[in-house]
C-alpha positions as CSV (number, residue, x, y, z in Angstrom):
1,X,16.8,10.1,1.0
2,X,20.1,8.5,0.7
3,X,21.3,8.7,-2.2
4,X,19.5,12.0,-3.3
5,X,19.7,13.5,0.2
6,X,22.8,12.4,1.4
7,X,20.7,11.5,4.9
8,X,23.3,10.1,7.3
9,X,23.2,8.4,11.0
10,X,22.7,11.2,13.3
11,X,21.0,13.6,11.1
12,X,17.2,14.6,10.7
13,X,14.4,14.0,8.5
14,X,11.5,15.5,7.9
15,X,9.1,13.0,5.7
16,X,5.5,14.8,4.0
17,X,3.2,12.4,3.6
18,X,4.2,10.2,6.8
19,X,1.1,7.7,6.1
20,X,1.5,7.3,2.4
21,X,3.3,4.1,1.3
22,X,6.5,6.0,0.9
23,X,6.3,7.7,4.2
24,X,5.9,4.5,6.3
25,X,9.0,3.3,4.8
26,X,10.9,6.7,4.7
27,X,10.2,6.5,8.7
28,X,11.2,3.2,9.2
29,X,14.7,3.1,7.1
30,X,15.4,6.8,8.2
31,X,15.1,5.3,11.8
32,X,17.0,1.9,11.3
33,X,19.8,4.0,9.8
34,X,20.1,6.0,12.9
35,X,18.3,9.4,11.7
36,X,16.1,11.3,13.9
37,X,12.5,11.1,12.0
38,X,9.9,13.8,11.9
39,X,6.5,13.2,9.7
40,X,3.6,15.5,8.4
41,X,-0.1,14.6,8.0
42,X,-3.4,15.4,8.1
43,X,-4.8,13.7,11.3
44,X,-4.1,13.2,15.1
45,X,-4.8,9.3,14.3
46,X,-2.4,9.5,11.1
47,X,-0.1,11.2,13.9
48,X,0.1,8.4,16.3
49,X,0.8,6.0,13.3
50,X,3.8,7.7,12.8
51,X,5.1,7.8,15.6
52,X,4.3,4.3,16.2
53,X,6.3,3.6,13.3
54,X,9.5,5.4,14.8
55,X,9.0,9.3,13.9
56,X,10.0,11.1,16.9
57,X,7.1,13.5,16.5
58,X,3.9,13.9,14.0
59,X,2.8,17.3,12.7
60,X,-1.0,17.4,11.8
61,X,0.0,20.0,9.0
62,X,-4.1,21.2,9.5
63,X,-3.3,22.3,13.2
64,X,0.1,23.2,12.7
65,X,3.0,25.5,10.9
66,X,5.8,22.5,10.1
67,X,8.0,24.7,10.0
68,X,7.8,26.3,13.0
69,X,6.9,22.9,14.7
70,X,10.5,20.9,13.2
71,X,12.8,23.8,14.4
72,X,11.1,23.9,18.0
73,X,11.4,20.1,18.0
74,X,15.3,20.6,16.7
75,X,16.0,23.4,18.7
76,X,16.2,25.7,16.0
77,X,18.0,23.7,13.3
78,X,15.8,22.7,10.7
79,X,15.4,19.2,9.1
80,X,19.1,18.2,7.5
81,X,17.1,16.2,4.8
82,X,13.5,16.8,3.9
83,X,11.5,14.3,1.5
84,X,8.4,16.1,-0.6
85,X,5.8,14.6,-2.9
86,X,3.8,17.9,-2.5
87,X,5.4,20.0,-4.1
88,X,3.5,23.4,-5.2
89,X,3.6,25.8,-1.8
90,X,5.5,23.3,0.4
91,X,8.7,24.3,-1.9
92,X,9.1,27.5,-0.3
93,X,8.3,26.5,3.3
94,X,10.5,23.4,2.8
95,X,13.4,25.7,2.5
96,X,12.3,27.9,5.4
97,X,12.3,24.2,7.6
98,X,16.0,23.4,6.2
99,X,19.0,23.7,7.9
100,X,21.8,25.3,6.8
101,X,23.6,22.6,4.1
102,X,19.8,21.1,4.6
103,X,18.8,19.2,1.1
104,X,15.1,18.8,-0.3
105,X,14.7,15.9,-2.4
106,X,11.6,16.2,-4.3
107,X,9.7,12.8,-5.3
108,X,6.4,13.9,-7.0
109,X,4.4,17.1,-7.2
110,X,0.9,16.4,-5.7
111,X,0.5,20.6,-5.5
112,X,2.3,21.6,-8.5
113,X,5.1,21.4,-9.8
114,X,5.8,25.2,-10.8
115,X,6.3,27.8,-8.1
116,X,8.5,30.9,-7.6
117,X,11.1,31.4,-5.3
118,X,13.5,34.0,-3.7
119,X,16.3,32.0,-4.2
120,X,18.5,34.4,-1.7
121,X,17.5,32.4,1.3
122,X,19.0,29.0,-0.6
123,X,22.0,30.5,-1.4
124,X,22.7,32.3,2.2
125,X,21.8,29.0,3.7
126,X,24.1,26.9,1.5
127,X,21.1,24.7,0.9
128,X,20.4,22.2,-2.3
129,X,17.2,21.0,-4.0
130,X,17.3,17.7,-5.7
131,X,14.5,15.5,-7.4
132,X,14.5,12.1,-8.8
133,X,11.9,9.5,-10.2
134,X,12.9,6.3,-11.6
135,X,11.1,5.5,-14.5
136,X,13.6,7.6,-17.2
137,X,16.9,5.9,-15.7
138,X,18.7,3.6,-17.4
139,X,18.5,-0.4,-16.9
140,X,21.8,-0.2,-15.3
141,X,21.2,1.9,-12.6
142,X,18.1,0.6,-12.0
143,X,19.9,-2.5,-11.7
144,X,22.2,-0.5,-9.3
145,X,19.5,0.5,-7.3
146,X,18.3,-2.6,-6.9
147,X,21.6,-4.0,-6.1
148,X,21.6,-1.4,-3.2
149,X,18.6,-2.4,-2.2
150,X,19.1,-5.9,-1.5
151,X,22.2,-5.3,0.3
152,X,20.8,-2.6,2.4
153,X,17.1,-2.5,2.7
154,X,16.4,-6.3,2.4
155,X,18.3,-7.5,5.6
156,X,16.2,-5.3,7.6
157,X,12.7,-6.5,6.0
158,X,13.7,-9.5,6.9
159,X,14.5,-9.1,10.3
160,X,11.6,-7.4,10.6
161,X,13.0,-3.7,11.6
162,X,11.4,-2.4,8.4
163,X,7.7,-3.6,7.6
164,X,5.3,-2.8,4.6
165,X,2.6,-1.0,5.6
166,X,-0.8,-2.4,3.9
167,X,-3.9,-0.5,4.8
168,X,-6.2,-2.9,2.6
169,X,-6.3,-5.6,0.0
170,X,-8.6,-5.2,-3.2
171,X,-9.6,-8.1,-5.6
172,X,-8.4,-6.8,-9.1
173,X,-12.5,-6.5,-10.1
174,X,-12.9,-4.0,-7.3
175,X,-10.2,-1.8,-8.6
176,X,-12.6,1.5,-8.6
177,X,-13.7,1.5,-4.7
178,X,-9.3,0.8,-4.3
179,X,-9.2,4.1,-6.0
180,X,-12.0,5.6,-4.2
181,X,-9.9,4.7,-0.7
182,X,-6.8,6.2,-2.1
183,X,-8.5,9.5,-3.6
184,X,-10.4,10.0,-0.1
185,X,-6.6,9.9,1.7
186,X,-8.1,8.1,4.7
187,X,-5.9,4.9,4.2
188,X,-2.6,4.6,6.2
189,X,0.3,2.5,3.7
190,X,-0.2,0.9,0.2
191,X,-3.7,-0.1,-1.4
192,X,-3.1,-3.7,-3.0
193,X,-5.3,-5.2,-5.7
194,X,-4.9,-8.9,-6.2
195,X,-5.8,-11.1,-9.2
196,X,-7.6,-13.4,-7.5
C-alpha cells in the first residue's frame, strides 16, 4: 500500500479481504497513517469487524456493488489506492472503483490471475496497476523492508494503535481442522498453529 501504492495521509483505501490477516492490518496502518479506510467482505458480522478496526465503512460484497458503494461513500471519487488478493473479475471492477491517478496494487490472485481488459478506461483515467510478493526479492531489500518496518510499523504495535488480529490458535498436530477453518473463510485474522 505504501510503497507499491504510494497511499498517503489524506487519501483513500479500499482493502478486499478486510477480515483476512492482511486486511486487519491494511485497516489499521492505512488508518494510523491518516488514510480514509473502506473494506470488502462477505458478512454483516465480518462488516462490523471492520469497522471496529477503523474502516470508515464495510461493503458486504454479497449484498453490494463495491464499486458503486466506494464512489457514493467518496462522493464520486473512487478509492486513491485499492489493495487486491482476488484478482480474476475484481481486476476490471477495481479500475472502474479507482480514481483518476488511483493505483491497484495486486497481492495474490485468489480468482485468477488472467483476465482481459479494455485498457482505454486506464489510460483516460491516468490510472496504474502494480503487484508485488516478496518471496523472489533480493536479501537486501528484504532487509530494506524490514528496516522500514521497524522504523514505521513497529512503534505503533507497540503502542498498541496497530494490533494482530488472531481468530484462533491450533496445536501443530491439529494442523488439518486449522486448514478446515481457513478453507471455510469464517475466521476473522490469522490462524496460528503452535508446536506445543
Amino acid at each position: 500500500m505504501f510503497d507499491r501504492g504510494r497511499l498517503a495521509s489524506g487519501e483513500t483505501l479500499l482493502v478486499h479481504g478486510g477480515t483476512s490477516g492482511i486486511g486487519t492490518t491494511a485497516i489499521q496502518l492505512s488508518r494510523a497513517f491518516g488514510a480514509r479506510v473502506f473494506a470488502t467482505v462477505g458478512t454483516p458480522e465480518k462488516c462490523a469487524v471492520c469497522v471496529e478496526l477503523g474502516a470508515e465503512r464495510a461493503i458486504d460484497y454479497r449484498q453490494e456493488d463495491f464499486v458503486a458503494a466506494v464512489k457514493e461513500a467518496i462522493g464520486g471519487h473512487g478509492a486513491d489506492v485499492i489493495l487486491d488478493m482476488v484478482g480474476g473479475p475484481y481486476i476490471e471492477k477495481n479500475l472502474r472503483a479507482l480514481a483518476v491517478e488511483g493505483r491497484l496494487v495486486q497481492i495474490a490472485f485468489l480468482q485468477g490471475g488472467k483476465v482481459t481488459l479494455d485498457l482505454v478506461h486506464l489510460m483516460m483515467r491516468r490510472q496504474t496497476i502494480t503487484g508485488s510478493t516478496l518471496r523472489p526479492q533480493s536479501i537486501a531489500a528484504k532487509a530494506a523492508i524490514g528496516r522500514a518496518l521497524e522504523e514505521k510499523v513497529w512503534p505503533l504495535i507497540e503502542s498498541g494503535k496497530v494490533r494482530p488480529v488472531i481468530d484462533r490458535t491450533f496445536p501443530l498436530a491439529e494442523a488439518a481442522a486449522a486448514h478446515l477453518l481457513m478453507e471455510s473463510s469464517r475466521h476473522v485474522g490469522k490462524i496460528l498453529l503452535t508446536a506445543k
